[in-house]
N, C-alpha and C positions, 0 to 999 in steps of 0.2 A: 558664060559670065553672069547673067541675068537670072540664071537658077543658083549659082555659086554665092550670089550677093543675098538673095532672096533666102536662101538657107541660112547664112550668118546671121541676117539682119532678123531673119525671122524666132530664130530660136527664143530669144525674150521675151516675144509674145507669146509664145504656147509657157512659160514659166508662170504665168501672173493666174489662169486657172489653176496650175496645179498646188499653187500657194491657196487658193482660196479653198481650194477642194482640200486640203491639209488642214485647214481653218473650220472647214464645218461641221466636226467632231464638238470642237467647243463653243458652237455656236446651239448647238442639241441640249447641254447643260441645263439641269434642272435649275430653277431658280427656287429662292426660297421657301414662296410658297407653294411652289409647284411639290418641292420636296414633302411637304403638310398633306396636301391634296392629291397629287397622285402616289402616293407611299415610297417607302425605298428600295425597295425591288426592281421598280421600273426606272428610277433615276440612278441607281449601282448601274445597272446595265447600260447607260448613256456614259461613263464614262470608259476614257481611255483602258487598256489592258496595259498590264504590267508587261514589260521584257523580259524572253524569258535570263534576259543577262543580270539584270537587275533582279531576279527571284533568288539568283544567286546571293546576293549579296544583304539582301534585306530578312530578317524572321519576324515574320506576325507572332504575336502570342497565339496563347492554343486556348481557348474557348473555356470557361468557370462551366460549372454546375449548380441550379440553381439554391442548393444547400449547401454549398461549398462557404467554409468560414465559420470564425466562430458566428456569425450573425445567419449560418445558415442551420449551427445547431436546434437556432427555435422553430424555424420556417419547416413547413407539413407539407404536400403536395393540396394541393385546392379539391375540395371535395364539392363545388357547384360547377356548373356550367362552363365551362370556358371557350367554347365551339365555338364563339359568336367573335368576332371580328375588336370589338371592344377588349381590350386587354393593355393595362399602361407596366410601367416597369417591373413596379414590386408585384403585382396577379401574374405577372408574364416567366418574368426573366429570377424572380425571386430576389437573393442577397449576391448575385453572379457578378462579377466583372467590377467588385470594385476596389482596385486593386493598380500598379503602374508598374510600365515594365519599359524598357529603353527599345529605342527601333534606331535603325540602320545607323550600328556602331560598326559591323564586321565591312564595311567599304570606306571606312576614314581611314587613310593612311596612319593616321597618328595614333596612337591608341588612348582611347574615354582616360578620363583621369578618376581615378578608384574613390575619389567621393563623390561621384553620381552617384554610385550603384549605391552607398552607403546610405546617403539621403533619399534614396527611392526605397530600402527596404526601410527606414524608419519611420517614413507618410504611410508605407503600407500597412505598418503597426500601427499606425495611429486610426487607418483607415478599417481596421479590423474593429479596433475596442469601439470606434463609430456604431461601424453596421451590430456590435454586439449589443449596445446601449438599444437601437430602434429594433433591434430583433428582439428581445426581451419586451417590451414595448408593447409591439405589436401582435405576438405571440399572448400573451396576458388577454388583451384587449379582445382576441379573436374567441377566447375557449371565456371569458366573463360574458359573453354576448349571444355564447352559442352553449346553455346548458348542456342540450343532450350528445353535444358531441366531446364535452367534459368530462359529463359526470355520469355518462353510459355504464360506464366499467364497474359502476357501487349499485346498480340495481340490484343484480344478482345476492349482495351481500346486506344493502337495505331488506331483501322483502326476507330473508333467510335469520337475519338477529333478531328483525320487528316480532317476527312469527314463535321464533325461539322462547321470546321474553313474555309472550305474551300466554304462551300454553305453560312453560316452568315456574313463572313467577306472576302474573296477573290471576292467572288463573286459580294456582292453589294456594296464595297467601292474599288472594285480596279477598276470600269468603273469615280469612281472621281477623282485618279491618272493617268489613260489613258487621261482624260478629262485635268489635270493639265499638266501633259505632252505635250499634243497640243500646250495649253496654253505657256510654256514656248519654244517651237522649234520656234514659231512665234512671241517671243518677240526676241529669238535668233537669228531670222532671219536676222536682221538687219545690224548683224555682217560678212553677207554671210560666213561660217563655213559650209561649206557642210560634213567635215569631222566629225564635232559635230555632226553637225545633225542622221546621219546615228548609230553612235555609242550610242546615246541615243536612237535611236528606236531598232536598233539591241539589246540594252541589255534585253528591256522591254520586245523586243518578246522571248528572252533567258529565262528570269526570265517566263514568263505566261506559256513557253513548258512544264519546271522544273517541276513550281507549281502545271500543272496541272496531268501531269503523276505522283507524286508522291502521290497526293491525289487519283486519282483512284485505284494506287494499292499500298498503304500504307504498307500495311504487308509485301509481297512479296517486296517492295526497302526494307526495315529493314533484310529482311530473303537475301536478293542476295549479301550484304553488309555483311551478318554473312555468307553466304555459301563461300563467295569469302576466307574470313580470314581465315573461318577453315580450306579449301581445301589448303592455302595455311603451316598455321603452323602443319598441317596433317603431310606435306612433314619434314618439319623440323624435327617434331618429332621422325619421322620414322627413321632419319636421326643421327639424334644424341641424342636422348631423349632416356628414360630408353629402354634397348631394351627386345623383348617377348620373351619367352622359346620356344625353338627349338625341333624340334623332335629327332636333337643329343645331346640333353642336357636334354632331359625327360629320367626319369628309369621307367613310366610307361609301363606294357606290350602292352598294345594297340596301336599302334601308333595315329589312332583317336583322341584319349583320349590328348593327346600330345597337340593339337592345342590351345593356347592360343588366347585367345579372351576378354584380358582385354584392356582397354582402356590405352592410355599411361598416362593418369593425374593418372588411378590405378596402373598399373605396378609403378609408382613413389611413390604412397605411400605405395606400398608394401614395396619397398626400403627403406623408413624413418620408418617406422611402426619397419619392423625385427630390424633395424641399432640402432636405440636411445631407441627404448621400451624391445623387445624382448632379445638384447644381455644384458642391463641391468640387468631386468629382471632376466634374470638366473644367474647375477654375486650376486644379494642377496638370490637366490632358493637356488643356488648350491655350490656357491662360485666364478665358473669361469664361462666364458662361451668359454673359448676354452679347456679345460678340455675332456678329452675321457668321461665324465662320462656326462658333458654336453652335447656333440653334440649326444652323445645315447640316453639317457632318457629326457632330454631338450624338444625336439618337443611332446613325447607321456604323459609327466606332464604337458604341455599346454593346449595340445586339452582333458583329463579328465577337467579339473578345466573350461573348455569354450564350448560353443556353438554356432555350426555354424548355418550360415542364412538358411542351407536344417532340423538341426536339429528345428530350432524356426518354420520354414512353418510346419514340419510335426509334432510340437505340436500344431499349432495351428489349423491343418487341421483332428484333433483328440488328444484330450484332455487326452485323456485315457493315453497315451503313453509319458506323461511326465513323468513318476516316473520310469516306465522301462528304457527310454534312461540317466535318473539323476542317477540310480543305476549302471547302466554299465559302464559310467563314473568312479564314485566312484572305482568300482571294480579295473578297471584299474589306476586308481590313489593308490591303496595298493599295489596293485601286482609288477607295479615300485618300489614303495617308499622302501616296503622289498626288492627288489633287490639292489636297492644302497644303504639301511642297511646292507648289504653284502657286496657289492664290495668294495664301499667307505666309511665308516664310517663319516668319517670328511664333506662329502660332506652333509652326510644325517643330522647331526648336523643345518648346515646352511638351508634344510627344514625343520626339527622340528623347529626354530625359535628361538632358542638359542643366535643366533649373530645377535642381534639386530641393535649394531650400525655400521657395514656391511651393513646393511639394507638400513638404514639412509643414508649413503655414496653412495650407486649403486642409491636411489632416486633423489641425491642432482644433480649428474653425470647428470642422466636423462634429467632434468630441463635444466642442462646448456647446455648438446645436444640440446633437443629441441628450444630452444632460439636460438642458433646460425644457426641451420637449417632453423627456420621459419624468422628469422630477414628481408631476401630478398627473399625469394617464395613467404609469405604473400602479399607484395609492390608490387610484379609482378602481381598477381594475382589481385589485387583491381587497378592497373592501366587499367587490359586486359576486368575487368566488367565494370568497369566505361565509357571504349572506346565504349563497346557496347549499353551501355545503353544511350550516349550522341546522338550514332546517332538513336536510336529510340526515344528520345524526338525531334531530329533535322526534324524528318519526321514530329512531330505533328507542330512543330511549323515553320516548312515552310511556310504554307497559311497566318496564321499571320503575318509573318514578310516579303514574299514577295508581300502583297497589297501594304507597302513604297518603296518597295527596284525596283519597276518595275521605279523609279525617280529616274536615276545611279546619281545623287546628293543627294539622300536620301535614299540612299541602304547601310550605312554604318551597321547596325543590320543584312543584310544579308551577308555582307562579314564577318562579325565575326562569325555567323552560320557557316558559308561554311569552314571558319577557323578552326571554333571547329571541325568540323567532320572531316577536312585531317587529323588535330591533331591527334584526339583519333584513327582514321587509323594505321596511322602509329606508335602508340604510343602500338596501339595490337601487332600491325607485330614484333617491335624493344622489346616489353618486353616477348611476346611468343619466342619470337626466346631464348633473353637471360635467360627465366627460364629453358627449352630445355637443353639449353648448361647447366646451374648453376646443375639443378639433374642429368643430364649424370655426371659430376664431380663426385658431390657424390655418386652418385652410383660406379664410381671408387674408390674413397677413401675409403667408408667402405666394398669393398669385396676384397680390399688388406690387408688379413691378417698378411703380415710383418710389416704393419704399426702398433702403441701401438695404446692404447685406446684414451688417450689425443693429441697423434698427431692426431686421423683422426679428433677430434671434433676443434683442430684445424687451420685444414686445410682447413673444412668447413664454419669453420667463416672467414678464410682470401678469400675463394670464393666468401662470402657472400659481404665482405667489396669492392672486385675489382669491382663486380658489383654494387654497388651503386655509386664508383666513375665514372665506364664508362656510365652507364644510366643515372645517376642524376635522380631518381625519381621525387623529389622535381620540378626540373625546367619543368620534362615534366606534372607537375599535373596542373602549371602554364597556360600552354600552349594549356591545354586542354578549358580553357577560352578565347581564342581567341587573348589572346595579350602571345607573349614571346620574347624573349630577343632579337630573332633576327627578320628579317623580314617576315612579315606574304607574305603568296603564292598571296593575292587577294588585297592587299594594297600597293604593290610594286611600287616605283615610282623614275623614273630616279634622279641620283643627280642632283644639278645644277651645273654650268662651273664656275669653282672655278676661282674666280678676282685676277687679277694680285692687288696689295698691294704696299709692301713693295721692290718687286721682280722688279717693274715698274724704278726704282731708279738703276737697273743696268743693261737695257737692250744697244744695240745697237745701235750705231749714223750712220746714212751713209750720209756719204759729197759727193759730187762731186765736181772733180776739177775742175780750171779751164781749158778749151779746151777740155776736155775728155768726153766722152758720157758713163763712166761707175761708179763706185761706189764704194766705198771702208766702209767695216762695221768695225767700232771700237767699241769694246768690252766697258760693263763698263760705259756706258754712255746713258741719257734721251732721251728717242725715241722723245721727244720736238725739243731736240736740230740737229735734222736733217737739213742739210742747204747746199742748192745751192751757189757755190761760186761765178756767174756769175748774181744770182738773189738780189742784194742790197738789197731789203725789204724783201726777207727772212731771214737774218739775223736779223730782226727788230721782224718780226713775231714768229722766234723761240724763241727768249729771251723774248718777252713778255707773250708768252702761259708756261710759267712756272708754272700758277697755274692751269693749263688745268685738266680736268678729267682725270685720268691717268688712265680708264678704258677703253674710247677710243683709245688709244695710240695707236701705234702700235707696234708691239711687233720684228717682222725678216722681213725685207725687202731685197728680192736678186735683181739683175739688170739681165736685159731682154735679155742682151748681157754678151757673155766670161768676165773675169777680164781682165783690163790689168793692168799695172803698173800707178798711177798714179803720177800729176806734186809734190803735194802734201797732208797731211789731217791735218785736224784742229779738236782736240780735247780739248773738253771743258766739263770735269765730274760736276757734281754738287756741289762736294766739295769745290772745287777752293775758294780760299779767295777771298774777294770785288766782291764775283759772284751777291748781290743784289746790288751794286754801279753801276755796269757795267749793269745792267737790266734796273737799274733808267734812265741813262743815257741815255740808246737806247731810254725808253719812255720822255721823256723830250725833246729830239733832234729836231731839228725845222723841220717844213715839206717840209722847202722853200733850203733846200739844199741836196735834192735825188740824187743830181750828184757825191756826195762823193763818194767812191768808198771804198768796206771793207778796203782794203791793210790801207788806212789813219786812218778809225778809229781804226783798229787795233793798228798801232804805237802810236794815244793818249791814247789808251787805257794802254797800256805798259808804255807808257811816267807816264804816272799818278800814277802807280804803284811803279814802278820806284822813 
C-alpha cells in the first residue's frame, strides 16, 4: 500500500523537471545582442526544428539571385576582395530577396482570400521599380569612380584612331599649314611686328610638341588624366565619403576578418541599398523595422530567402550543391518564421501576407526614397563619366584638329578642344567632390535613428535639391562643349578702354591767367574749352573745335608748377545760352583785326546779350 501511494502521489513530482527540461531549449535563445555579436549561424541552430508534420504544410520561398530583378540588371559581381568577414547586404547578397511572398496558407482550413495575393504582387512591382531606381544609382556611381574598369574597352580603339590620325592627316597636311604659315609671317612682315611674329611660331611649335607626344602615348595621357583625378577624389573620399568598418566597430572574432576592403562607390551603396530597400522591406515582412522583433530575425529572414555572390560561385563551381545550400536556406526560413509565430503573432501576420495594403504602402515609400536619393547621385555620376570620356575622345582628335590650329588664326577648333577638356576636369573634381559630400549626408541622415521615416527621406531630397542649386548641372553640361556663360581659359581677351561719351561734356577747363604761369582747373566744363588768356586766337580756336572728336580730348590736366592763386578764371560750361551765337561770331570775325584783345570782345559779347 505504501509503494502503491508512493507511485500516485509521486508521479507529479518527476513531471515539474521534465517541464523544465522542455523549457530549456527557450531559455538557450539568443538575445538581441547576442544575435549582433555571436552571428546567425550559431543563434539558427539554438532554435527549435520544425516538424516534420508542419514541413508539410508550411513552403519557404526559394532563395533570389543576387542579380535577380530589374535592379539586378545593373549589379556586376564585386571585382575586390570579398574573403574577409566584412560584407553588409548590397557587397554580399546584391539586389536578392526583395521581394514578398505569403507563408503558411496551405494549413488554414479556409482558403486566403484572392486579394492577398493581388496586393502582394503589386508591392512587389513597386518593390522592383525601387531596387530599379538604386540599381541605376549605384551602378553609375561605381563605373564614374572606377575609370579603368569603365573605360578599359576604348584603349584599344583610343591608341588605334590617335595613331591613325596622326600618320594620315598630321602628318601629311600639317607640312601645308607649316608651309601656309611661312607664307603668312612674310606677308606679315611688312608690318615689322616682331612680337607677332614670334607668337605665331612659338604657338605652332606649342601645338606640334602637344600633338606629338600625345599621339605617341595616346593611352597612357588618357590613363595620367584618369590617375591624377582618381588620386585625387581618392583623398576626398576617404575624407568625407561613406566611411569603412573599423576593427572597433567589427563584432567579428577575428580581427583580420575586420578589414574592410570595399571600395567607397560600394560602402555608399551599401548605405542606400540597407536605408531605402532593406528598412522597407521589413516594415511590409514584419510590420516595423525598428521593432525588437525586426532587428532580431530581420537580417537571418533575409539571407534564407537570398543568395550571396560566394553562395552562386560555389553552385556554379559544382552544380550538385545547389539543392543542399536552397534547403538550408528554407530550413532556416521555418525555424525563424516559427519563432516569431511565438513571440510575436501580429508580426508573423504581416509575413504570412495577410496585410497586404501594408505592403503596397512600405513599396510606394520605397519608390519615393529611391527617387529622391538618386535624383542628384545619378547627375553627378553621368557628369563624372562624361568628363572622362570627353578627354579620351579629346586625345583622338587632337591630330585632327591640331593640323589647323598650328595657324594661331586658325586654331579656333583647338581652343574649344582644349576648353572642353579643363571643363570636364574640373567638372569631375567639382561633382566627385559634391557626390562625396551629398552620400556622407545621407549616410548621416538614415543611421540617426531619432530621425522618423518621412523626415530622413526628406532631408534627402532637400540635400538633393541644395546641390543642384550650388552645382548647376545643367550649366556645367553646357560647358562641357566649349562655350559657357563665362569666359573660356584659351579665348580670353583684354577689354577695350571704355570712350569717354557723354562724360566728355563735364570734364575740366584749365584757364590761365593773365600774368601767371599757373592754371586753375574748373570743374564742369569742355576740355575744348581750355584757353590761354594772353593767347587771342586761342580763344578763337577753342570755340570753334566745339565739334572736335571728343575722344581726343583730354580729359585732367595738372600744371608743372605749385597752384597759386590766380588774377582770375573764365568759365564757360556748354550750357550757356547764345553759346552757338557767340561760336558764330568768333568764326565770322574778320582776320584783319587780331589786335582786339579778349577783354573787348568779351564786353560785346555781354553788350549783345544784354
Amino acid at each position: 500500500m505504501v509503494l502503491a501511494l508512493g507511485t500516485l502521489f509521486g508521479a507529479p513530482v518527476q513531471a515539474a523537471p521534465a517541464a523544465s527540461a522542455a523549457a530549456a531549449p527557450g531559455d538557450k535563445l539568443c538575445s538581441l545582442e547576442e544575435w549582433t555579436a555571436r552571428g546567425l549561424d550559431e543563434c539558427i541552430k539554438r532554435l527549435q526544428e520544425v516538424s516534420a508534420a508542419r514541413v508539410q504544410c508550411v513552403s519557404a520561398p526559394n532563395p533570389a539571385a543576387p542579380d535577380s530583378g530589374l535592379g539586378g540588371w545593373f549589379v556586376s559581381k564585386p571585382t575586390w576582395d570579398n574573403g574577409t568577414g566584412i560584407g553588409l547586404r548590397y557587397s554580399t547578397y546584391g539586389y536578392a530577396g526583395y521581394d514578398y511572398t505569403t507563408y503558411d496558407i496551405n494549413c488554414v482550413q479556409t482558403v486566403m482570400h484572392p486579394d492577398y495575393k493581388l496586393e502582394n504582387t503589386i508591392a512587389n512591382g513597386e518593390f522592383m521599380l525601387a531596387a530599379g531606381i538604386v540599381g541605376v544609382a549605384n551602378a553609375l556611381r561605381e563605373r564614374a569612380w572606377a575609370p579603368d574598369e569603365m573605360w578599359g574597352w576604348a584603349d584599344p580603339l583610343v591608341e588605334k584612331a590617335t595613331t591613325a590620325l596622326y600618320k594620315q592627316v598630321f602628318s601629311v597636311f600639317g607640312v601645308i599649314t607649316l608651309a601656309v604659315i611661312g607664307v603668312y609671317l612674310l606677308w606679315r612682315s611688312r608690318q615689322a611686328q616682331m612680337s607677332m611674329a614670334l607668337t605665331t611660331v612659338g604657338w605652332a611649335l606649342l601645338v606640334m610638341v602637344g600633338v606629338t607626344a600625345i599621339a605617341s602615348w595616346p593611352v597612357q595621357s588618357a590613363k595620367a588624366a584618369d590617375g591624377t583625378l582618381v588620386s585625387v577624389l581618392s583623398v576626398v573620399h576617404d575624407a568625407v565619403g561613406p566611411q569603412a568598418i573599423t576593427s572597433e566597430s567589427c563584432s567579428l572574432p577575428d580581427p583580420a576578418a575586420c578589414e574592410d576592403h570595399r571600395p567607397p562607390a560600394v560602402r555608399a551603396g551599401d548605405t542606400a541599398v540597407d536605408a531605402l530597400l532593406y528598412r522597407n522591406w521589413l516594415r511590409g515582412a514584419l510590420g516595423s523595422a525598428d521593432s525588437e522583433t525586426a532587428k532580431k530575425y530581420g537580417p537571418a529572414l533575409y539571407r534564407a530567402k537570398s543568395l550571396s555572390w560566394q553562395d552562386v560561385a560555389a553552385i556554379q563551381d559544382d552544380p550538385a550543391r545547389r539543392d543542399g545550400i536552397i534547403r538550408a536556406k528554407q530550413s532556416d526560413w521555418m525555424k525563424v518564421a516559427e519563432q516569431i509565430k511565438t513571440e510575436d503573432p501580429e508580426a508573423y501576420e504581416y509575413l504570412r501576407g495577410t496585410k497586404g495594403m501594408e505592403r503596397i504602402g512600405a513599396g510606394f515609400v520605397a519608390i519615393l526614397s529611391a527617387v529622391c536619393y538618386a535624383a542628384f547621385d545619378v547627375v553627378a555620376s553621368l557628369l563624372v563619366l562624361l568628363g572622362f570620356l570627353i578627354i579620351r575622345w579629346a586625345v583622338v582628335a587632337a591630330p585632327a584638329l591640331g593640323t589647323v590650329g598650328l595657324l594661331r588664326p586658325a586654331s579656333a577648333g583647338l581652343r574649344r578642344l582644349v576648353n572642353s577638356v579643363l571643363a570636364a576636369l574640373f567638372n569631375v573634381l567639382i561633382f566627385g567632390t559634391g557626390a562625396a559630400v551629398y552620400l556622407f549626408a545621407v549616410d548621416l541622415i538614415m543611421s540617426t535613428s531619432s530621425l522618423a521615416g518621412w523626415l530622413q527621406v526628406t532631408l534627402v531630397l532637400l540635400c538633393g535639391a541644395v546641390g543642384w542649386m550650388l552645382l548647376r548641372p545643367y550649366r556645367r553640361i553646357t560647358q562641357l562643349g566649349g562655350g559657357s556663360s563665362g569666359t573660356s581659359l584659351l579665348t580670353a581677351r583684354p577689354a577695350a578702354p571704355a570712350t569717354a561719351s557723354s562724360s566728355n561734356d563735364r570734364m575740366p577747363a584749365t584757364v590761365v591767367a593773365p600774368g601767371s604761369t599757373s592754371s586753375t582747373t574748373v570743374p564742369e566744363a569742355r576740355p575744348e574749352l581750355s584757353v590761354n588768356a594772353e593767347d587771342p586766337a586761342s580763344v578763337v580756336r577753342a570755340e570753334a573745335r566745339g565739334g572736335a572728336d571728343p575722344v581726343r580730348a583730354e580729359a585732367w590736366r595738372s600744371p608743372d608748377v605749385p597752384d597759386s592763386s590766380p588774377a582770375y578764371a573764365v568759365y564757360r560750361p556748354a550750357s550757356v545760352p547764345h553759346q552757338a551765337n557767340t561760336r558764330a561770331e568768333a568764326r565770322t570775325e574778320p582776320a584783319s583785326e587780331p589786335s582786339r584783345t579778349t577783354e573787348s570782345r568779351r564786353s560785346e559779347t555781354w553788350a549783345e546779350r544784354s
